[in-house]
N, C-alpha and C positions, 0 to 999 in steps of 0.2 A: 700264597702266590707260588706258581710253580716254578721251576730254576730248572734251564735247560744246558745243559755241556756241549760245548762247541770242540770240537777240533779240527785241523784239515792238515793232511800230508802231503805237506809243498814246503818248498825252502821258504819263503816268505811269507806275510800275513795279506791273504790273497783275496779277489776278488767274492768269490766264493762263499768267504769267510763274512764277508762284508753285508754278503747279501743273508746269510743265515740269521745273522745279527741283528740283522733290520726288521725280517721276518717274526723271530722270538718277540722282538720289543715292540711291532705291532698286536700282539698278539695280548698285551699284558703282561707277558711272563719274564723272567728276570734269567737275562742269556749270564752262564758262568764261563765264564774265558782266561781263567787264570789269574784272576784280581787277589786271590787268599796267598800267593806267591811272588807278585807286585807285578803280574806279567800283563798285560794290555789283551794280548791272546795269545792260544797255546797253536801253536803250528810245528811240523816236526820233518826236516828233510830225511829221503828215503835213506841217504847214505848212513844220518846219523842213528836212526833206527836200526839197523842191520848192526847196530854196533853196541849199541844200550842193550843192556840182559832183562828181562823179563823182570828181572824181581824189584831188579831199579826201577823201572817204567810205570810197574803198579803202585809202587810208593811215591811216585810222581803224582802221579792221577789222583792219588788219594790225599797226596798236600796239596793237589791243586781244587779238592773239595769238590770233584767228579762223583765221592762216593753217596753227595748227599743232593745230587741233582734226580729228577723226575725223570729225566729224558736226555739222551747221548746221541749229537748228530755228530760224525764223520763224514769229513767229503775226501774222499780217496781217490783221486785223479786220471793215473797210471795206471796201465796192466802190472808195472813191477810191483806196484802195493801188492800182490799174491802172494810175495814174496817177506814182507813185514805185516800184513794186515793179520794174518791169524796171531800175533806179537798181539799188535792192539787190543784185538777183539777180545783175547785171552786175559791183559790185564786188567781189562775196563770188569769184567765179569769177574772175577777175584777179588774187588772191589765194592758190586753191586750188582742189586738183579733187577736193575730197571733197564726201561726198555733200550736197544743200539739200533740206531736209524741208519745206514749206508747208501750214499749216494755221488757223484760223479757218472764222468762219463762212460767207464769202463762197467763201473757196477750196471751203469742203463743199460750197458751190451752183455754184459756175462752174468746178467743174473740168477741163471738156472744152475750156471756151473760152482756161482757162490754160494749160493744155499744149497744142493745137492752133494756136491764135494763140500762135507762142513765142518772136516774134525781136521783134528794137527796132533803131531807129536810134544808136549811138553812133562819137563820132568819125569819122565817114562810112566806117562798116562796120556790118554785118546781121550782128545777135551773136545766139546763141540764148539768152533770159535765161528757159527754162521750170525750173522746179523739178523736181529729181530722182522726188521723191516727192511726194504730197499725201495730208494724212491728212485725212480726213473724220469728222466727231462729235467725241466726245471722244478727248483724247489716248489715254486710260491704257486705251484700246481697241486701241490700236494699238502705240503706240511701247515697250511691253514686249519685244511681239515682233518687229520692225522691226530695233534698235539692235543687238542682240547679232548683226545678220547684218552691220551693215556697218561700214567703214574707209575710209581715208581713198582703196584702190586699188579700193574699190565698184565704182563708176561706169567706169572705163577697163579692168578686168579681162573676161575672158570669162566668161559667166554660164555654167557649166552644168547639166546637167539638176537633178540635187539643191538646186543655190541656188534656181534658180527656182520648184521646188515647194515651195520653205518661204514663198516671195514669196504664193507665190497662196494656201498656208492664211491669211493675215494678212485679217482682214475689213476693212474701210473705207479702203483704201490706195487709190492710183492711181499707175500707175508706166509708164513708155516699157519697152517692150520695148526691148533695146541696139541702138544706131544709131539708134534712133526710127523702125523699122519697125511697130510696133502703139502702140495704145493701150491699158491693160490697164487695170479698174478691178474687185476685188475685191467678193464681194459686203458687203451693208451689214448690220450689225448695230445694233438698235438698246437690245442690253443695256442693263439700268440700271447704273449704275455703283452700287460697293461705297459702303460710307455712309466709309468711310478714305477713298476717292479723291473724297468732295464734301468734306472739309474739308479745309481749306487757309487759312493766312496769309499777308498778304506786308505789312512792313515801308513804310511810305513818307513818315513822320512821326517829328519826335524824341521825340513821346509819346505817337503814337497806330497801331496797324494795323488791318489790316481783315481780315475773314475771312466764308468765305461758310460757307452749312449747306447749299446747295441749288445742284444746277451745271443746273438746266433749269427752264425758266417753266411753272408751271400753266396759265399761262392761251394757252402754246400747245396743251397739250391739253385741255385746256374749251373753249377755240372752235375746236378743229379747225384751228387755222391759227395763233391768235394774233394779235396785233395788225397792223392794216393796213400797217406799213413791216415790222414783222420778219421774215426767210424762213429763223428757225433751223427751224420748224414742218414745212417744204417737206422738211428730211434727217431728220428725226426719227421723221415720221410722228406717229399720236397716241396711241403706248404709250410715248413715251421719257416720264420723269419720275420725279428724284430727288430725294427728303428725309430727311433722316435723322428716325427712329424712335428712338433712343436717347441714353444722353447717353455714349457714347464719345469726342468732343470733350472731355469737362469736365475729365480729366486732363490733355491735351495743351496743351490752352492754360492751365491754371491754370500747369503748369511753362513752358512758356513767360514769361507774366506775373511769376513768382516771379524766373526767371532774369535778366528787365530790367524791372528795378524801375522804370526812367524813364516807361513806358509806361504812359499813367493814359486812355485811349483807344481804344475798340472799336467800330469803324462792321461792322455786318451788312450787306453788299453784296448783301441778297436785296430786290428790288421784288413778292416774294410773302411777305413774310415776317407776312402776316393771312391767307396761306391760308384757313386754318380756325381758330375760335375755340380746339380744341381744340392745335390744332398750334403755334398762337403760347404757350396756356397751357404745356404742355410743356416750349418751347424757354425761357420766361421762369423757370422752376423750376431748369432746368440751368446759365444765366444766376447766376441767384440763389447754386447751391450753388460755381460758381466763383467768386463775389464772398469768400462766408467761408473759401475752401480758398487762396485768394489773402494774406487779413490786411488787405484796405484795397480802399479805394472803387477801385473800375474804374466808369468810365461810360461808356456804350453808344452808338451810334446805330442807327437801321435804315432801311429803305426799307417803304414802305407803298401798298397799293393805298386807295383812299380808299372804297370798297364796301365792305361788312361791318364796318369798324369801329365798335363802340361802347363803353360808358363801359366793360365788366365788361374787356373787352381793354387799353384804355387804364391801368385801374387794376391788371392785372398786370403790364404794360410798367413803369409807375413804378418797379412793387414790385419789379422786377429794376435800377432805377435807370437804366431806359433814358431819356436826359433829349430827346433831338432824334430827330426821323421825316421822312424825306425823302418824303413823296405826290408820287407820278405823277399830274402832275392832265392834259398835255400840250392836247386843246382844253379853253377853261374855258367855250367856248358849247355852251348845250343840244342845238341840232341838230348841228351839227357834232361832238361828242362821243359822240352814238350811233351815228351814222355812220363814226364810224373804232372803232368797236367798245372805248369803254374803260373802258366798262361800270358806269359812272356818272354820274348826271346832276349841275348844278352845285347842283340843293340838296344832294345827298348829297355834294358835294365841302365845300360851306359848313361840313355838319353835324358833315363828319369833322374839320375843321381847330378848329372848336369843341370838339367834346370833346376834342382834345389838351390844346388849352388849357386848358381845365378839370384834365385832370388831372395838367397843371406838364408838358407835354410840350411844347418849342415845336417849331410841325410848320414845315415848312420845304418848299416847292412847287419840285416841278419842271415846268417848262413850253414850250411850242413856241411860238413865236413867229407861224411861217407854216405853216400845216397845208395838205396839198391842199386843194380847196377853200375856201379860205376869204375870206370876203368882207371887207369894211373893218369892218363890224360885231364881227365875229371876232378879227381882229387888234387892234383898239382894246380891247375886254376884255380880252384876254390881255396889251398894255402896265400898260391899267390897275392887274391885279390883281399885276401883276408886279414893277410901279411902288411897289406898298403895300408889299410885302416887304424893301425896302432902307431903313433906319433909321442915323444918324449914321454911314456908310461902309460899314455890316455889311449882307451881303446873307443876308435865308433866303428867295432865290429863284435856282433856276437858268432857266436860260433858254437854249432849244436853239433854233441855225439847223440843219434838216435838208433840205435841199433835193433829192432825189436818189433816188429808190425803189431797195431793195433787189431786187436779182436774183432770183428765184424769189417775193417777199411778193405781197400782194394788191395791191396798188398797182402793180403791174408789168403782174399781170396785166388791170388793169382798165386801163391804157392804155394797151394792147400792144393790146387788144380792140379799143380805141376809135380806135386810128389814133393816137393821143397822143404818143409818147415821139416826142420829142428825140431824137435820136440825133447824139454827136460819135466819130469814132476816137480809139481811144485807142494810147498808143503799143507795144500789142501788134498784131504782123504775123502775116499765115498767108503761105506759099508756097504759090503754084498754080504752075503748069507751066510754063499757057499765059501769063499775065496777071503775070506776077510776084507783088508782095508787097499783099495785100487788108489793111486792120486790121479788126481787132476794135471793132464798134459800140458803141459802151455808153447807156445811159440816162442820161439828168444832169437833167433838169427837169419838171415839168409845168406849162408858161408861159403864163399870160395866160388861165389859168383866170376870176380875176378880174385883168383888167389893170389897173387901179388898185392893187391889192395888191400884183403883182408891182412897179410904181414905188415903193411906199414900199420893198419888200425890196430893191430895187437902193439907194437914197438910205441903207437903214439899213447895206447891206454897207461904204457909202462911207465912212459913221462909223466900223466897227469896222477900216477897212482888210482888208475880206477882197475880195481879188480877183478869185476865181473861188467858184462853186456847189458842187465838186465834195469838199467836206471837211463831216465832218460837226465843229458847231464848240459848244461847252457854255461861257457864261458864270453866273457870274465863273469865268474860265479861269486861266492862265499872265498872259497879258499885260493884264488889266483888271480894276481895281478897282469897288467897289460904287457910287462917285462920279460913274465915268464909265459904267458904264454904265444907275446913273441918271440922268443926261443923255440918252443913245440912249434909252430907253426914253418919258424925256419929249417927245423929237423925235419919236419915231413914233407916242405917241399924240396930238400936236398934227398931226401930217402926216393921221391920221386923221379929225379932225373938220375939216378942212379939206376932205378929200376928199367928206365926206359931205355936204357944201355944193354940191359941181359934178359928183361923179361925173364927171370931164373925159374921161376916155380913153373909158368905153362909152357917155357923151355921143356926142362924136365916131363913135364906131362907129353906133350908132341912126341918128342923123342922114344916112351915109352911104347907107346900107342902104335907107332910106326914102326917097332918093333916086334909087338905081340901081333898086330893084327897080319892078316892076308900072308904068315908066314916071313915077315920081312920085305914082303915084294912089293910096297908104296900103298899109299892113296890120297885119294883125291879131298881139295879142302871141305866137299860136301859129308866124304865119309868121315875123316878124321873128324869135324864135328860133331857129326852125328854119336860115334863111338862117346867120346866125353860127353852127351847132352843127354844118351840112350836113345838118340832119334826122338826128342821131344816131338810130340805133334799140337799144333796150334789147337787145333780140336777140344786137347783137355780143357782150356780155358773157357767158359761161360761167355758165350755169345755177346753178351752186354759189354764185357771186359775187353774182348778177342777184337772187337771194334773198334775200341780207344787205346789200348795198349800192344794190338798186335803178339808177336812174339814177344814171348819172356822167358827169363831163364838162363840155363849156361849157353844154350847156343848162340841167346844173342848177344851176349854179354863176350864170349867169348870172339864171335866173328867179325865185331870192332874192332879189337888190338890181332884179327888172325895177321893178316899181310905181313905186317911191324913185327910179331914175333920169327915168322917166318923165313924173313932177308934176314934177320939174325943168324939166323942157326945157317940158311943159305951160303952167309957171306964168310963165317967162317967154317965155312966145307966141313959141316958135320950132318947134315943134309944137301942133296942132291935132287933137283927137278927134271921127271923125264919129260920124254918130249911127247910121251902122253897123259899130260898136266897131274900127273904123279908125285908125291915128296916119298923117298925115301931115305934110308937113312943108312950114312955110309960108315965106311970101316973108322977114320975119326969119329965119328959120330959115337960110335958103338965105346971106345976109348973114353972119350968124352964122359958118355950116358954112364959108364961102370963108376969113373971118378967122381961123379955128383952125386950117384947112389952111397958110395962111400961116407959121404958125405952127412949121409941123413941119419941119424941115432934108431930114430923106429926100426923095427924090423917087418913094419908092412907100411906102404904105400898108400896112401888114400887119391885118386886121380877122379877128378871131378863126379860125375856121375857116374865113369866106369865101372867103380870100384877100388877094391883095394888088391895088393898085387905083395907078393912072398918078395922080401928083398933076394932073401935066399934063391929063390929060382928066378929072379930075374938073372943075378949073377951065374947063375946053369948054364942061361941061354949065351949068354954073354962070352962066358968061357968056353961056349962050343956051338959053336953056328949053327951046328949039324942037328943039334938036339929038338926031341922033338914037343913041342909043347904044349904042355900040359894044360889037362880043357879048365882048371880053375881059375885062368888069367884072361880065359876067354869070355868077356862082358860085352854082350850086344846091346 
């Protein structure tokens, strides 16, 4: 019998996991999950991998009896897995030369850059850490017919004609021709899956599990895209979309339930599960008939979109004894919440979180902390309301750092548009010929959108000790309590009204700018933005985008808090408004500007999209009015 290796890179043993599991075990084949270690399954958070050394990990793998499985599924979630996943791929292959199957959402988007870009640096050798295969969409698309072709002599045997044309009937795979002469990528199916392959449990509590009814988001096919970070929308297209219709489930899990009586616990891991009034009534009726086919109180939770819900909904959630609701409320400001499409404003957020309560539901917020765009105004609400949610230790507030646009989402494409993305290598390499070994780019930021914001996000990473951007990070997590991180959350909404005092950092940049530009002789708020944004033109953005999200970028980001910064510097006559709607900047001002430069350790400047600017010859200019200046400071 064949023995398949499971693992997935997520902090807990995850939905994902559950369904691979189900999958191996229909299949006949016997899933290995860490049982030779006394582990239930092997799951592995990004942070803890970035920390494990290569040689520990392969000797994990290898006691956890990975080296004598047939076949090695990975579901790797995150764009940061780029960042650990050549770790994995490298010890799993140290171990074994059977086949590595890669699959999640990131792999269904960047498949070409993961097997293209496919070597890493370890122990000063260029190892090829690409995955054998990659399945794109859902599993149970693929891996049916995938597993029954391969073993553990897959990958080193000679493919011929016949294996190969069973390869290429398989839809959604991606797979190296042998020696990694081609690239081959199947075409994409975006079948809905059967309503058996969207239910699914998995275990991860001594008295509660989770199960989902729905394995795709409506509201990536209602807005055509889905939300501004997610890029499941980008492989789906806008036909994919499963929920079940039936109550098929109400058997399976009543026996489940029956067989472990400990289990007094059921979270719905759907953030659609208010779809439709009709579709939540339904699922709360089948709800209901497993409570009585049970003999005893099971209670529920679900995930909630905070639009559409009202009281008639709320009061059949009760009636199924569902007592807690997690609302995706992510911005809690009005503008900014339109703008990232989440298609509710903050009174319908108020209104939804009321009538839970009203009807004995406590809802429980989940929220983002630092959204693109967002200004101190933004980030202060979102501590605040985040702040209310934590009561004698108990938090019903999660609280997301997502720093990082997903690969193929709108947010990619709207700073990929705009000149925006960051770009660091990550530790996947391509071979050229000529040039040796190129890495692979990746996105990790969108910085200094509002640069004040970005200081508190850096002062708040220092609190939680997160070191790097590049993880996406959900508090109360693993390692923090509801105590401490109401603390952080009190720091950074005091970091905020403080900031809202001096605006210091686009202080400084104003200041500059009004300075260098037109000779000292003012301008207008159209220019001075312009100068900081490089005169973005809406243009650059994709028509599709340019529709829904308008302007983006520093201009607009910055032209929120302009006014507010502005009466700052005004009121303390360090700036001056002429009376042909001019700012310039006056002889305090200039006093001012020298003592904040002082101020700064770098000896260049970095100012929005300007550029970056010589401390030294700022201080030139500074020290002599007269001087003439110099055209490297001049960034149009």
């Amino acid at each position: 019998m064949k023995k398949i290796g499971i693992i997935t890179l997520t902090r807990q043993n995850s939905l994902a996991y559950s369904v691979l599991k189900r999958i191996v075990e229909d299949l006949g084949y016997t899933p290995v999950c860490g049982e030779a270690i006394g582990a239930d399954c092997l799951f592995f958070p990004l942070e803890e991998l970035a920390l494990i050394g290569y040689d520990f990990l392969g000797d994990f793998f290898k006691k956890a009896g990975l080296s004598d499985v047939d076949t090695i599924l990975v579901s790797a979630p995150y764009s940061a897995n780029l960042f650990v996943l050549p770790k994995v791929i490298w010890c799993l292959r140290s171990i074994t030369s059977s086949p590595i199957i890669l699959g999640g959402n990131e792999a269904s988007n960047n498949y070409r850059n993961l097997m293209r870009y496919r070597f890493a640096a370890f122990a000063n050798k260029m190892i090829d850490v690409a995955p054998d295969f990659i399945v794109r969409g859902p599993a149970e698309n693929a891996l049916p017919s995938l597993l029954p072709l391969l073993d553990k002599t897959a990958i080193t045997k000679k493919w011929d004609r016949d294996f190969l044309k069973k390869l290429l009937e398989i839809r959604n795979i991606v797979f190296w021709f042998p020696e990694r002469r081609a690239l081959i990528s199947t075409g994409f199916s975006s079948q809905d899956l059967s309503e058996k392959d969207i239910f699914s449990f998995v275990r991860y509590g001594e008295k509660t599990i989770a199960i989902t009814l729905q394995r795709a988001c409506i509201w990536a096919k209602k807005s055509r895209g889905g939300c501004l970070f997610c890029s499941i929308a980008s492989q789906f297209g806008n036909d994919f979309h499963c929920a079940v219709s039936s109550d098929f489930f109400v058997e399976e899990l009543s026996a489940f339930l029956r067989d472990n009586r400990e289990v007094k616990y059921v979270d719905i891991w759907d953030d659609t599960f208010n779809i439709s009034e009709d579709w939540t009534a339904r699922i709360c009726g089948y709800l209901k008939t497993v409570n009585s086919k049970v003999g005893r109180e099971i209670i529920y939770t679900c995930f909630l979109r905070p639009k559409g819900l009202n009281e008639n909904i709320v009061k059949k959630m009760r009636e199924a004894n569902i007592r807690s609701a997690f609302v995706g409320a992510d911005a809690l400001s009005e503008g900014l919440s339109k703008r990232l499409r989440r298609g509710c404003t903050g009174a319908e957020l108020n209104k939804s979180i009321e009538t839970l309560a009203k009807g004995r539901i406590q809802p429980n917020l989940s929220v983002q902390l630092f959204s693109p765009e967002s200004v101190v105004d933004d980030v202060g609400m979102t501590a605040t309301v985040a702040f209310s949610g934590i009561k004698n230790g108990k938090s019903t507030v999660h609280v997301h750092l997502y720093t990082f646009p997903l690969f193929g989402s709108d947010l990619y494409r709207l700073l990929e548009a705009r000149n925006n993305l960051n770009r660091v290598p990550s530790p996947l390499l391509r071979k050229e010929d000529k040039i040796g070994f190129v890495p692979y780019f990746m996105a990790y930021d969108y910085m200094n959108y509002d640069p004040d914001v970005e200081e508190i996000k850096k002062r708040t990473y220092r609190l939680l000790d997160i070191s790097t951007p590049f993880y996406v990070k959900t508090y109360p997590g693993d390692h923090i309590d509801g105590n401490r991180l109401k603390a952080v959350l009190r720091e950074v909404r005091t970091w905020c009204v403080e900031t809202k005092k001096t605006h210091t950092i686009k202080s400084l940049w104003y200041m500059i700018v009004l300075l260098l530009e037109e000779k000292g002789g003012g301008l207008r708020k159209e220019e001075l933005l312009g100068f900081l944004s490089r005169k973005d033109a809406t243009l650059q953005i994709p028509e599709s985008l340019r529709r829904t999200h308008g302007d983006f970028g520093y201009r607009y980001t910055l032209s929120r808090s302009f006014d507010e910064v502005m009466s700052i510097l005004i009121r303390n006559g360090w700036v001056k408004r002429t009376g042909k709607k001019r700012f310039r900047l006056s002889i305090e001002g200039m006093n001012k500007l020298k003592w904040m430069a002082r101020e700064i350790e770098e000896r260049h400047l970095n100012i929005a999209a300007y550029g970056k600017v010589k401390k030294m010859e700022l201080f030139e200019i500074l020290d002599d009015p007269g001087h003439s200046f110099p055209s490297s400071l001049h960034k149009p």
